[in-house]
N, C-alpha and C positions, 0 to 999 in steps of 0.2 A: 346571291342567286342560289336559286335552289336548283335539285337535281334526284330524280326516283329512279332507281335501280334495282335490277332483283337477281338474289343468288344465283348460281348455275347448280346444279346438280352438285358440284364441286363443294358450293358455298361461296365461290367465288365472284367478288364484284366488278364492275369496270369504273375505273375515274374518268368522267367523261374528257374529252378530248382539250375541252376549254381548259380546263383547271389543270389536267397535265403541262399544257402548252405555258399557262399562266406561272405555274411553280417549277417550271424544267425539269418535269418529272418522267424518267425515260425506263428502259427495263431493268435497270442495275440501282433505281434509285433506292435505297431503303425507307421504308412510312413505317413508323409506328403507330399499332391501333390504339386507342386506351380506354377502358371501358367509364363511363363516370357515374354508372348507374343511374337509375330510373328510365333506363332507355334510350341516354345520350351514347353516343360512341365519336370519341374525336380521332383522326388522321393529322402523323403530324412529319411531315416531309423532312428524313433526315439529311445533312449536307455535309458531303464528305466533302474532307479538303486536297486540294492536286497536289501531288508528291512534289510540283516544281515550286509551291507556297512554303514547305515549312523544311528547315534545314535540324537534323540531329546535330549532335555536337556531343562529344566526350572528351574530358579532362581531368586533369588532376584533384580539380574540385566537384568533381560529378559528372552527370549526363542533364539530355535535357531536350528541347526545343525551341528552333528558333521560328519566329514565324514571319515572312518576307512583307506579308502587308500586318500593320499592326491592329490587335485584339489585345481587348479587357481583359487581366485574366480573370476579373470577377464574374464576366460575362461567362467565361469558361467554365470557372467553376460554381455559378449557380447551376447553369445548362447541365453539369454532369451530376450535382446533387439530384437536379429533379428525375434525370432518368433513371438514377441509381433507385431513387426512392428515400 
């Protein structure tokens, strides 16, 4: 679906209501813009994770994190390559 929007004074745009609602995107959510040139500009709904999901841990062998439901950590660290760039 598509969707036409125009700056405010500000520059500022609104995600329409659907698509908020669709991706649980509320006022604390963070979006990353990214530009891809020739005109494109993609949004990309960042997901933070709940403090009651992932457990620290310190020991004798390091630090670290534990995560309560299980993740790839290839997943993790493709994700944090691309952002980094």
């Amino acid at each position: 679906m598509t969707y036409t929007t125009v700056p405010s004074i500000k520059g500022q745009i609104t995600i329409p209501s659907e698509i908020r609602a669709k991706y649980h995107i509320g006022k604390d959510t963070p979006v990353v813009i990214e530009d891809q040139g020739k005109g494109v500009i993609t949004l990309k709904i960042m997901r933070m994770v709940d403090d009651n999901e992932i457990e620290y841990y310190e020991d004798d062998g390091g630090f670290g994190l534990n995560f309560k439901k299980p993740i790839d950590p290839q997943v993790l660290i493709d994700a944090i390559k691309k952002i980094d760039g």
